[in-house]
N, C-alpha and C positions, 0 to 999 in steps of 0.2 A: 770414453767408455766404448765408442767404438770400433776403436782401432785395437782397442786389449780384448774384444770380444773375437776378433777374427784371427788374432793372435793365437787364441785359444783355439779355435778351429781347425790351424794350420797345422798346430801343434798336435790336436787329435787326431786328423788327416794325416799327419805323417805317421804317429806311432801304428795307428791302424793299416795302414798303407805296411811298416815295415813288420807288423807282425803277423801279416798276411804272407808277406815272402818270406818269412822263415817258414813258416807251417808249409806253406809249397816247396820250400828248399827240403826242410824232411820228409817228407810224402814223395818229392819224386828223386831225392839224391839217388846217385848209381850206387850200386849194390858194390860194397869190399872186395874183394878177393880175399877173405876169408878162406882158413883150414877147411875145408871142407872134407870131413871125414865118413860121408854117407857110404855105407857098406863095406866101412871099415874093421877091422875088430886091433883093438889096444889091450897089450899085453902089459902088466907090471903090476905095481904093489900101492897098497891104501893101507895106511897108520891111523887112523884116524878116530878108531871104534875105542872104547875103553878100555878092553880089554888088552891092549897094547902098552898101558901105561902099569899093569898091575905086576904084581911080581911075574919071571919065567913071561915076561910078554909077547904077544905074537901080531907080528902085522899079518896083513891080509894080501894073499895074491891078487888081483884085479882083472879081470874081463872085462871092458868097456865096448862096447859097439854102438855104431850108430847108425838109429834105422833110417833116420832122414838127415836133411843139413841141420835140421835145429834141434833133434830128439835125438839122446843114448840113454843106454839104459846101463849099468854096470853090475856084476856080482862080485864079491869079494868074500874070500874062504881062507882061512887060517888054523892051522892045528899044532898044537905045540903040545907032544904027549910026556912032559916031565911031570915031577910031583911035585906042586900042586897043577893040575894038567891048564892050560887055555887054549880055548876058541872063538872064532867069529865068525859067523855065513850072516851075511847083509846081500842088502840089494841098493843099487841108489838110483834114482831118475835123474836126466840133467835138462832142461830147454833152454838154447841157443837164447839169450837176450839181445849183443851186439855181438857184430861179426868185426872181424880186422882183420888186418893182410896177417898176419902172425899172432892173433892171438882172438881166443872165442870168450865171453862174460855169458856167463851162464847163474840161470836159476836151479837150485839141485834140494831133493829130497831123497830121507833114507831111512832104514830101518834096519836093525839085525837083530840076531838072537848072541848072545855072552854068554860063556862060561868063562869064570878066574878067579884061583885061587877057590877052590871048591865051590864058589858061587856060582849063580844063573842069574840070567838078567836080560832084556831087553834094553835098545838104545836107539832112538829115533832123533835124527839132525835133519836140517835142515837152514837154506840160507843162499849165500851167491859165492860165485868165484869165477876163477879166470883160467885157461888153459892156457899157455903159450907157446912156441915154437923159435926156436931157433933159427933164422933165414943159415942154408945150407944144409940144417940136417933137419927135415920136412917131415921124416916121420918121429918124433921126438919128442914128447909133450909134456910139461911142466902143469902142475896144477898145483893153486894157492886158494884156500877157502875161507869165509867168514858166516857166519850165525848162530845158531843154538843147539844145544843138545839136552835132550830128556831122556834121563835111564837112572835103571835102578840098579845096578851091578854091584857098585862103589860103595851104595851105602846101606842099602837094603830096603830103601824107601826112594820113590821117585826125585831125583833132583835134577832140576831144569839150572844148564850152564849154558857159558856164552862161547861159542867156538870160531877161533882165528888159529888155521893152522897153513903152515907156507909147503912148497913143495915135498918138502923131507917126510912128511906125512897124509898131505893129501895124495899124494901119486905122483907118481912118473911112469908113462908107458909109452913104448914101441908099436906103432898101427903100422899092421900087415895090408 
């Protein structure tokens, strides 16, 4: 009995022991070399809004800037003046979660105003995703998104979906 008791001891003694130096392993790991895009501005285009999926659809030009390494903020503006006409002015927030030598996972929020297809609508996402980079061409950024979206454009009553969209839609921009 008491040899299987120390056993046990040892056995808690180490797991303690090794989940102490993980916790120290992540608390003081060196810092990525991560994209760092702080007072950058990124130029290019966001699909992403509803209004892009409706007839005559229109993406969005993009503005992305970022005021620190972990914060941007983005606008995105779209006009497509055929009949039936569409548009989209959104804003999106993003904060850095992990950083990587070529590639940033972010937290992002968003909201726009819609018109399509004679309709008006609002459309708020929200959720996570990834920027990446290319090694070689540094200003270059690919963006792939996942979570949700609530808007009412589509059907004329709020309906909450799930959104997974890869770069072709979330963005790709050029940082000045």
């Amino acid at each position: 009995m008491g040899h299987q008791n120390s056993t046990t001891h040892r056995i808690l003694a180490v797991a303690t022991l090794s989940a102490l130096a993980f916790a120290l392993a992540l608390t003081t790991a060196p810092e990525a070399s991560a994209r760092d895009l702080q007072g950058r501005l990124g130029l290019g285009f966001n699909n992403e809004f509803a209004s892009s999926t409706a007839a005559n659809g229109v993406p969005g030009i993009s503005f992305k800037y970022a005021m620190t390494r972990d914060i941007a903020g983005e606008a995105v503006v779209g006009v497509a003046t055929t009949q039936p006409g569409n548009s989209v002015f959104a804003a999106k927030f993003f904060k850095n979660l992990f950083l990587e030598t070529n590639l940033n996972f972010y937290f992002m929020l968003g909201g726009g105003i819609l018109n399509a297809s004679n309709s008006s609508g609002a459309e708020f996402i929200g959720g996570f995703g990834s920027e990446f980079f290319i090694p070689g061409i540094e200003s270059l950024g690919f963006s792939m998104e996942v979570g949700g979206s609530f808007e009412n454009l589509t059907t004329g009553s709020f309906a909450l979906r799930t959104l997974g969209v890869s770069f072709l839609n979330a963005g790709m921009r050029f940082y000045f």
